[in-house]
N, C-alpha and C positions, 0 to 999 in steps of 0.2 A: 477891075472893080468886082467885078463877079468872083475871080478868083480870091480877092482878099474877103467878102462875104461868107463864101465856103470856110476859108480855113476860120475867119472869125465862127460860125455856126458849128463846126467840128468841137471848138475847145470851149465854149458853152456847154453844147453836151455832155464832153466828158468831164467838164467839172459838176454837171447835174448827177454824172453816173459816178460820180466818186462820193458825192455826198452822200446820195441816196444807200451806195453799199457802206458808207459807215454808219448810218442809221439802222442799216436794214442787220449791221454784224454787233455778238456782243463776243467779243475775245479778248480775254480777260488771261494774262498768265504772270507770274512770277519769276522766272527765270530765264534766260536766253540763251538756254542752250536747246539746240532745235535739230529732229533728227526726220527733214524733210524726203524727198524724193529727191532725187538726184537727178542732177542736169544741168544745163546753161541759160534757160531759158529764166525769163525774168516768176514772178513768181505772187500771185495772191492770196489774201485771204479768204476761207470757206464763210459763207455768213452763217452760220448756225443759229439762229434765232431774227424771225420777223419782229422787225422793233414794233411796226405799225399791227400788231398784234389783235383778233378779237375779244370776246371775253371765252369763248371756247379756249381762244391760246392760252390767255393768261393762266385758266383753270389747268392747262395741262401744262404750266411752266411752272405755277405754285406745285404741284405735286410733288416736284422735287426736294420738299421738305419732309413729307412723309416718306421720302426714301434713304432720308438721311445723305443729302445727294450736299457737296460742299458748291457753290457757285463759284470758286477761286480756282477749281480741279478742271474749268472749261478754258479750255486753252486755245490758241491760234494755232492752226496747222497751214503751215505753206506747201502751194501744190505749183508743180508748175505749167507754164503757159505748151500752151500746140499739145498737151499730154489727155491720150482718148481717156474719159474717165469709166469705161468700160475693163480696160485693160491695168489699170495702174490702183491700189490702193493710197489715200493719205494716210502718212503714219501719223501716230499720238506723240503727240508736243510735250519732253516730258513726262515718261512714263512713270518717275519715280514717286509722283504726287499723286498715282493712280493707284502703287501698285498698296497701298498699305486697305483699299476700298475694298466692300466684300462683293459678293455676284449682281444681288441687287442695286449696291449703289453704282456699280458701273454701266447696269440695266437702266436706271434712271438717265444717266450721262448720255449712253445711245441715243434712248427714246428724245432729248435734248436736242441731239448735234443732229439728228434726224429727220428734226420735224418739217422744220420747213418745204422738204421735198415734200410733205402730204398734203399741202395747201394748193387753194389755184394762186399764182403766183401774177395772171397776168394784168392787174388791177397797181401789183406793187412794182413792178417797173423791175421784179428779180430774174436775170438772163440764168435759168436753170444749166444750159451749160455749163454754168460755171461749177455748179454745185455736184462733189465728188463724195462718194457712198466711204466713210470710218470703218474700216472691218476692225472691230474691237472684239478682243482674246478676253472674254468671258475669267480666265483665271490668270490674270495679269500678277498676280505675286509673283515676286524674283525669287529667284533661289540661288541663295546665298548657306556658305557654312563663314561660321564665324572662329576667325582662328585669334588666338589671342597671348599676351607673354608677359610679365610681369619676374621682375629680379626683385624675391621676396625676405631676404637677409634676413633666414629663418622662421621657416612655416610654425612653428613651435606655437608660437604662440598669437596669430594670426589666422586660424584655419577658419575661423567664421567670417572673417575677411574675404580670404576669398573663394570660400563658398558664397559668398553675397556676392562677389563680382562674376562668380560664373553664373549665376542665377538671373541677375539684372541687364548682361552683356548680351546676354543670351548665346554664350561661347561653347562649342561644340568641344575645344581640343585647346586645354592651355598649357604654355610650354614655361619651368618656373626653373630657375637658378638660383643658386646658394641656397638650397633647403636646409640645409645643415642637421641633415638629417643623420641617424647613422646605421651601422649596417647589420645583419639582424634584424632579432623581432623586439629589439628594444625599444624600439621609438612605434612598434608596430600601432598603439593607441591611436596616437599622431595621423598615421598616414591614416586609418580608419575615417578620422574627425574631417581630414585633407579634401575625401572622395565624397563628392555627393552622391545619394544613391542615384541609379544609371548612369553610374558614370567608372570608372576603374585608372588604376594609379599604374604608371610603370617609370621606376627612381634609379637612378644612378647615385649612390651615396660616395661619398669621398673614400679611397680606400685607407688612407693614414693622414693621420691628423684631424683636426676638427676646422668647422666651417665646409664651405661648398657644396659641392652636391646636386645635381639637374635632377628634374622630371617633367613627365607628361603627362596632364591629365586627360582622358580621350574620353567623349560618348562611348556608352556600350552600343548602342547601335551601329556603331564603327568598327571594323575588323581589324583591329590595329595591333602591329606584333614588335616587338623589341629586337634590331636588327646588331648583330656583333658589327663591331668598330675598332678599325687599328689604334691599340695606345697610343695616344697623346703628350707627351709628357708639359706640354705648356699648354695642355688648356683641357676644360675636362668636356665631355658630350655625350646626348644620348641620343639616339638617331631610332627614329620610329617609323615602319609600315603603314600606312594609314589605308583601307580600302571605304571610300567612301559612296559604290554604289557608283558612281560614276565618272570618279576620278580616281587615281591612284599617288598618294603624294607619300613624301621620302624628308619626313618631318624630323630636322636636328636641331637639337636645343644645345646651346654654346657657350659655355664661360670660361674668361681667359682670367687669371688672376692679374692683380698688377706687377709688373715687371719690377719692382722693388720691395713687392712681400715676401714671407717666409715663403711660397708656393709658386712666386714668379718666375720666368723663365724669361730670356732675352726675347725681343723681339721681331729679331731676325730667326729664332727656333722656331717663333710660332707662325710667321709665316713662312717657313719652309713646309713645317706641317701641313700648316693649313693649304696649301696649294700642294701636296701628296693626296692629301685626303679629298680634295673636289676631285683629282685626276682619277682617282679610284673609283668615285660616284658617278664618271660621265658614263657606263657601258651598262648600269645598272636601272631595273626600272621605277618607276617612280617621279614627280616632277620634284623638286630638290628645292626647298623652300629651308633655310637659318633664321634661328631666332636666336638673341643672344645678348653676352654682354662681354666684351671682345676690349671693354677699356681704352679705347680707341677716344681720340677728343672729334668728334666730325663735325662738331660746332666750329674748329678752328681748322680751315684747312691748307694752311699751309704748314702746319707743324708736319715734321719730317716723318714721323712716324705716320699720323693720316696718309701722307702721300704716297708711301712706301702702300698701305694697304688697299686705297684708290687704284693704285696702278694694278694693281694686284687681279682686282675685282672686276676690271675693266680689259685687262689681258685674258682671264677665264668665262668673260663672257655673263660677268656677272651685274646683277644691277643693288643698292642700296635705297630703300624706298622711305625711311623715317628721315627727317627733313627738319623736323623741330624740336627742344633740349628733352632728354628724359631722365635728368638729374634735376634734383631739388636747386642745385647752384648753377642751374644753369648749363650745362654741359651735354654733349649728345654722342653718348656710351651703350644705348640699347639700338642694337642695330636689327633690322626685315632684310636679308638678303634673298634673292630667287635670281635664276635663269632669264638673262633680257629675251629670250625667244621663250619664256616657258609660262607662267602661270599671269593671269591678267592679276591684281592685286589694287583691292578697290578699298572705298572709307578709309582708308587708315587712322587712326586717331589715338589721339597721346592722352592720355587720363592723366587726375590730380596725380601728385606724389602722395598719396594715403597711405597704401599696407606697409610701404619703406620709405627710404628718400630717393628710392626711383621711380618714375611714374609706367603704370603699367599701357600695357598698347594692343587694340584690337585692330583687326581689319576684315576684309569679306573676299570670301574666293569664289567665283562661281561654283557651282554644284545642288545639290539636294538636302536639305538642312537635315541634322540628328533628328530622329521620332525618337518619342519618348516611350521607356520601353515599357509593353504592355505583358500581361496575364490573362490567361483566360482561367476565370476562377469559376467553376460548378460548387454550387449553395441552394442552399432554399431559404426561404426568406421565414427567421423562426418569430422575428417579431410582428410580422402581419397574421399571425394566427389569432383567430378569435377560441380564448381558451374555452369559452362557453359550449360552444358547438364541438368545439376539438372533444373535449371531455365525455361529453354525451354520445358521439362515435367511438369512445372507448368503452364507454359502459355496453355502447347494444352492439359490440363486436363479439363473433361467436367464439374468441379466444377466452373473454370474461363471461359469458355465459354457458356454453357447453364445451368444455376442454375436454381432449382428445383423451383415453385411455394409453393410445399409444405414442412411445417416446417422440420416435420419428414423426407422426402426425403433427403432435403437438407439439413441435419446434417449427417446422412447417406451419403450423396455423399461428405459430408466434407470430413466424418473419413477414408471413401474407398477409394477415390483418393488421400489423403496424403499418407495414410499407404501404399498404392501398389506402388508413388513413393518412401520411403523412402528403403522398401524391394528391392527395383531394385537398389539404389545408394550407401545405407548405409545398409545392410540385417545386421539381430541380428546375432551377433556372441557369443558364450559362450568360457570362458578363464578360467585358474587357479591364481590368481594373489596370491604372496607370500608376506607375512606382514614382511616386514623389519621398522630398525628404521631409523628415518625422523628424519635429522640434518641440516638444513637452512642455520642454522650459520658456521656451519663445511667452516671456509676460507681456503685459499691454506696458509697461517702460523703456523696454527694448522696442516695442513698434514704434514707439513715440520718437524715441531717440534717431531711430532708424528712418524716418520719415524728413525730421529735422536735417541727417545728415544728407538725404536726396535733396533739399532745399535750399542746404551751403553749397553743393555743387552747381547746383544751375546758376545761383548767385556768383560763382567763381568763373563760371564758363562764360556769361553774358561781361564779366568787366577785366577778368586776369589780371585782377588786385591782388599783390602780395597780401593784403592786409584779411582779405577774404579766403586766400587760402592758407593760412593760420585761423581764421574760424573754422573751415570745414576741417582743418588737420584734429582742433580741438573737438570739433561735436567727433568725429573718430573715433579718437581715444576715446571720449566717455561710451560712446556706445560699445564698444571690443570691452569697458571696463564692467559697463550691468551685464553685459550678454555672459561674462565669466563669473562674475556674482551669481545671477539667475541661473545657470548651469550649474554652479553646485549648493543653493540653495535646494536644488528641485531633488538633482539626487541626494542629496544629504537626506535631506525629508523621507525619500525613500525608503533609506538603506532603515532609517529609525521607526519609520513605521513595520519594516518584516524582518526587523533585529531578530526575531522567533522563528522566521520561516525563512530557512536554508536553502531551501529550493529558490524562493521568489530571489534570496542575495545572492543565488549563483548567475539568477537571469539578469539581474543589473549588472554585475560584475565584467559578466559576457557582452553586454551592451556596450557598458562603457571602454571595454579595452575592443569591441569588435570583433569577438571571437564570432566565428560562425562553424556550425556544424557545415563539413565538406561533404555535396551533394555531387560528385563528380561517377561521371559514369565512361565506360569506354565507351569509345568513336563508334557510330552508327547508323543505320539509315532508315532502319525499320525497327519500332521501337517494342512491338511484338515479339520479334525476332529474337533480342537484345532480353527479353522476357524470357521466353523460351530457356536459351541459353544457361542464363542462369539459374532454372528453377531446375537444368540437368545439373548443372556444373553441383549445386548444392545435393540434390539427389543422390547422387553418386557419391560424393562426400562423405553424409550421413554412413550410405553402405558398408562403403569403407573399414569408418570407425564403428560401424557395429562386429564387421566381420574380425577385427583386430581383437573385440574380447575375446578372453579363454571361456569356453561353457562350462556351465557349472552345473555339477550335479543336482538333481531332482530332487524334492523330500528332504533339504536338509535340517536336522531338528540339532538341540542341543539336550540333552538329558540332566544334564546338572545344573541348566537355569531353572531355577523357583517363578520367572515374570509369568503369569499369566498372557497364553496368547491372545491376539487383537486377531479376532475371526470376522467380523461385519462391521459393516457401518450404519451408525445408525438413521431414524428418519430424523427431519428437522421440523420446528415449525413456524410456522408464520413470523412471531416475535424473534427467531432467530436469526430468518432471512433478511427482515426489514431491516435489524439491527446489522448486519452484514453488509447491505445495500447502503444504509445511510453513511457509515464508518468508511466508504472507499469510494475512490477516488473517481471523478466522474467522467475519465476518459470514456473513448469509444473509436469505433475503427469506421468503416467503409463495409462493412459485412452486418453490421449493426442495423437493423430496420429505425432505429429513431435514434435522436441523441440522448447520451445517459442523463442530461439534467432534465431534460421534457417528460423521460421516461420515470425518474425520482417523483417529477411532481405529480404524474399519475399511481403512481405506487399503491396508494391505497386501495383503487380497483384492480390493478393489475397481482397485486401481490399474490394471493392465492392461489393462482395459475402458476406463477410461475414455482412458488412454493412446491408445487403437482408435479412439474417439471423435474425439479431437482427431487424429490423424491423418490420419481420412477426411474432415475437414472442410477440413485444410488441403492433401490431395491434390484433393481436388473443385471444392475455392475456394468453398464451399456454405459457408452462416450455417443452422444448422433455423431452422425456421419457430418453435419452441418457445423458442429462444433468443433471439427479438427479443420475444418478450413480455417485457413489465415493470410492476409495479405504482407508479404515478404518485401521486405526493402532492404538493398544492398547496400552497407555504407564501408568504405573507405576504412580500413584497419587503421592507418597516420598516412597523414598526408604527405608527406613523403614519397610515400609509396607510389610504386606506376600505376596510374589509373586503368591501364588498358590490361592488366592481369588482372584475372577473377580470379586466382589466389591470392588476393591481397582485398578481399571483400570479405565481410563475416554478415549474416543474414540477420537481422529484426524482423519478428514474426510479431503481428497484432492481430491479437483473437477477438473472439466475439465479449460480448459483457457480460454476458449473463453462463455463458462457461469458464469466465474465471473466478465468477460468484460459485459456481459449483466447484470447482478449484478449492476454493478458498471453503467452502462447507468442510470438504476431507480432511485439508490441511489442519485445521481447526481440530477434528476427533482425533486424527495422530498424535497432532501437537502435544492434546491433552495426555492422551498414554503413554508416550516419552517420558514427560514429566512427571507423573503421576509413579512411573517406576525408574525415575532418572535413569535413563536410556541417553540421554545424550552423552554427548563428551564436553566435557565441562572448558575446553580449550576452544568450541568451535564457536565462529561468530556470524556466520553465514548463517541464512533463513532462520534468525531464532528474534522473537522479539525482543527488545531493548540491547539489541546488539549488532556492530557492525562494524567496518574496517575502524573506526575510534576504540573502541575497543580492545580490539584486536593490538594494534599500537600499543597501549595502555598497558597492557600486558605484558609485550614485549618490552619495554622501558622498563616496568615493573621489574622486570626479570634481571633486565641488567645491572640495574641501579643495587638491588638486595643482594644479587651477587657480587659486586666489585665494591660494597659495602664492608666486607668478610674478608677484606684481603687476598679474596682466592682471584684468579686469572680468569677472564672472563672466557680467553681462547688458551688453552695449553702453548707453551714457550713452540712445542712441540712440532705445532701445527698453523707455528706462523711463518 
């Protein structure tokens, strides 16, 4: 009787101790997948939260709302039994519902799963042994890069497609087939339009015929290089380096035509290929990840040709990871291939059929995601100037009230009392600025559109109604249809607003087709050095061709010209200079103490001085010594050229402003005495106003048209 007492009194208690810990736990999770501590041992729950709470508790369990803390992201952690909780951490239940939280709300989370340890416990019946210390990773975000592939049957006229899915995907490296691109810089626009900025293009276009064509588009924060590959002749590919910082992947993009097109090849070619070309990739480094469209049915696999290429993929060790159709009809033709011992390969997921009728497909590799790539741009900040104060520091600067007699002095007293005002009003700031892409045209119809069409897909994703995804194919199209409206409404507008200004329709022009000035320099490692270098390499140059002229005799006169000689120059004055100043152009360099437009709208105080300037320069026949400095930029003669020779560099020299204003004084009196006793030559179209290579042409057409007019030969028979 005793003994049946006891074990009755045993299981009393522990049904009072099981209540009590499901009162005393609030474990709340969503998922069930659980990445406990490992062992045999049977296994509890942590109570993280006293139910029987005070109002001290509850104040410190409300706080979780000003931390932005979710109550759904507390989750059960199993720990197991006989395990010392000195030695062993629990891990978190679930990290992936954690990791998208920022430092604070995981701070919240802690201070939660925490508390109860800081209470006296021994009123609530809580056996503290039980309770095991969260070591929680403060920066719990994953790191993932997002790889991604879409077969876009002709980027032509999709490229804002997908730039919105590398944008929204948040895809580091997309791998595209059939661009139908072609080869040249004919479609160069195209690929332009293709690249988002930080980002760069590397294509494989078809070499004959039209259609096909791979590429890759890759972060520029990625070291990714375009790897040679043996001809194919049944399938085309372009196989890329990727160095991602800390992984190394050997990234091929794949499309096989159909075996009954103009471009097809048997089936049995293309898997002999294709098993040459893995055997070749096994000694090389890189983890070997395919993307593709291989025309394969995998949706059906007993057809003979699936089989053949299963067996295939399965003999090299290979694994196939898309699993669901990625044809519009149903069919599964875009294949993920990798190494079964090589890269984990996570999310996969199959997108609408939107940019084509084949659906595109991302997935996650572990690693370090793309940073977006930055600048460090040095500026001063010209619109926080207070012009009030700025102005009145130019008046009682000793440049505007006691200007130097001497040349030197007073170009010196220019650059010092600008430059010490502009440090007091505007001081240099350094920033990081982040290269995003610039969309003009982006109207608020296109956001709408665009908004609309993220709303058909989640409606397409929650039901995989045909009927829904012909809505979101429809909001699609109309938005690709305003986005190309609004794209050349905006330049159209453009081009008509600077129909007069040649310059501004060379910079649209250059826009739109992507031209960019080549800023390529040789390989280097010290960028002083690389300075150096070339301020000899040019140096040297100069001497060169100085030393190549023949000298020329001293004193020479003509005795039979009547022209009066041009002996001095004369002074100028004020209404001269300003008028000079106003009429030109408002560049400026880096040796410049202010910018030419700040420095314009001080003009009226400053004008005088400087007027002083240019006059003792053109009474002394003195250049300052301050005025022949200039900052040299080496550009790239044609790109073609090999970057790593400085004989294939021609120098750009940018002077100061206010010595090409005295430039332009001289230029001005010559000018005048040239024409005053027609001294030019009436053929030349270089440096003469209202003349220039148009001109020049003009001329020459002129010439030939009036001569082959006359029946005469324009070349003698003679001399062709």
């Amino acid at each position: 009787m005793l003994l049946i007492r006891s074990k009755l009194y045993l299981i009393v208690l522990f049904a009072l101790w099981g209540i009590s810990m499901q009162q005393m736990s609030l474990t709340l999770h969503k998922q069930t997948h659980y990445q406990g501590c490992k062992g045999s041992g049977h296994q509890y729950k942590i109570p993280v939260l006293n139910s029987n709470r005070s109002k001290n508790n509850v104040q410190s369990f409300d706080n979780r709302k000003e931390r932005s803390v979710n109550i759904k992201n507390i989750i059960q952690v199993p720990i197991e039994k006989n395990v010392d909780a000195q030695s062993v951490k629990a891990c978190v239940v679930n990290c992936q519902s954690v990791c998208n939280k920022t430092s604070s709300d995981v701070h919240g989370i802690q201070q939660i799963v925490t508390y109860g340890r800081e209470e006296n416990d021994s009123n609530s019946g809580v056996n503290r042994k039980n309770l095991t210390d969260i070591n929680i990773n403060y920066d719990v975000k994953a790191k993932w890069i997002t790889i991604g592939y879409v077969n876009a049957r002709s980027v032509k006229n999709k490229t804002d497609l997908i730039s919105d899915l590398i944008e929204e995907k948040e895809i580091d490296c997309l791998g595209i087939t059939e661009t139908w691109l072609s080869a040249g810089s004919k479609d160069q626009a195209v690929r332009g339009d293709l690249t988002p900025t930080g980002y760069q293009l590397l294509d494989n276009p078809r070499s004959k015929g039209k259609g096909g064509g791979v590429a890759v588009v890759v972060h520029s924060s990625f070291k990714a290089k375009k790897q040679a590959t043996p001809v194919l002749s049944s399938c085309e590919i372009i196989e890329t380096l990727i160095n991602t910082k800390e992984e190394i992947l050997r990234l091929g993009v794949v499309y096989r035509p159909p075996s009954g097109g103009k471009s097809g090849m048997p089936v049995s070619t293309f898997l002999e290929e294709f098993h040459e070309y893995i055997d070749s990739r096994a000694t090389l480094s890189g983890k070997l990840i395919l993307l593709g469209d291989l025309n394969f049915h995998f949706e059906n696999p007993d057809h003979p040709d699936t089989k053949k290429l299963k067996d295939l993929l399965y003999s090299l060790n290979l694994d196939q990871h898309v699993k669901s159709a990625t044809h519009i009809h149903g069919h599964c033709l875009d294949l993920v291939i990798s190494r079964s011992d090589g890269l984990s390969i996570d999310s996969l997921e199959v997108h609408p059929p939107v940019i084509s009728d084949h659906s595109a497909i991302t997935f996650k590799l572990p690693g370090k995601r793309a940073v977006a790539s930055k600048r460090l741009v040095i500026c001063r900040k010209l619109k926080d100037i207070n012009m009030e104060s700025f102005e009145q520091a130019i008046i009682n600067s000793s440049f505007v009230n006691c200007p130097s007699d001497d040349l030197e002095q007073l170009t010196s007293q220019y650059n010092t009392c600008l430059t010490q005002i502009m440090d007091t009003h505007a001081p240099v700031t350094e920033k990081l600025v982040v290269d995003r892409s610039e969309a003009p045209w982006f109207s608020d119809e296109c956001k709408t559109l665009k908004i609309a069409k993220r709303k058909a897909e989640r409606t397409w994703r929650k039901s995989k109604l045909t009927v829904h995804l012909n809505i979101l194919r429809d909001c699609v199209e109309q938005y690709k249809s305003v986005c190309h409206l609004s794209k050349a409404k905006y330049f159209r507008d453009k081009i008509n607003e600077n129909s007069k200004n040649q310059k501004e329709l060379f910079k649209i022009t250059n826009s739109l087709l992507h031209r960019k000035k080549d800023t390529s320099l040789p390989s280097h490692i010290d960028p002083s050095a690389l300075a150096k270098s070339f301020a000899e390499y040019f140096e040297e140059k100069i001497d060169n061709i100085c030393k190549s002229f023949c000298p020329e005799p001293n004193n020479v006169t003509n005795s039979a010209s009547t022209v009066p000689q041009f002996h001095q120059l004369q002074s100028v004055s004020t209404e001269q200079v300003k008028k000079i100043i106003e009429g030109s152009n408002s560049k400026y360099c880096h040796l410049d103490p202010m910018p030419t437009p700040l420095l314009k709208s001080m003009l009226e105080h400053i004008l005088p001085s400087v007027t002083k300037m240019i006059n003792i320069s053109i009474k002394t026949s003195t250049f300052p010594s301050k005025w022949k400095c200039a900052t040299v930029v080496p550009l790239l003669k044609k790109s073609s050229l090999d970057p790593e020779e400085m004989k294939n560099y021609r120098p750009v020299s940018n002077l100061p402003y206010i010595s090409k204003i005295t430039e332009r004084v001289v230029l001005m009196q010559l000018d005048s005495h040239m024409s005053l006793h027609s001294l030019e030559n009436p053929c030349q179209s270089a440096y003469r106003t209202n003349h220039s290579t148009e001109t020049a042409l003009v001329k020459i057409v002129s010439t030939l048209t009036v001569t082959s007019s006359g029946h005469h030969p324009v070349f003698p028979p003679s001399s062709i």
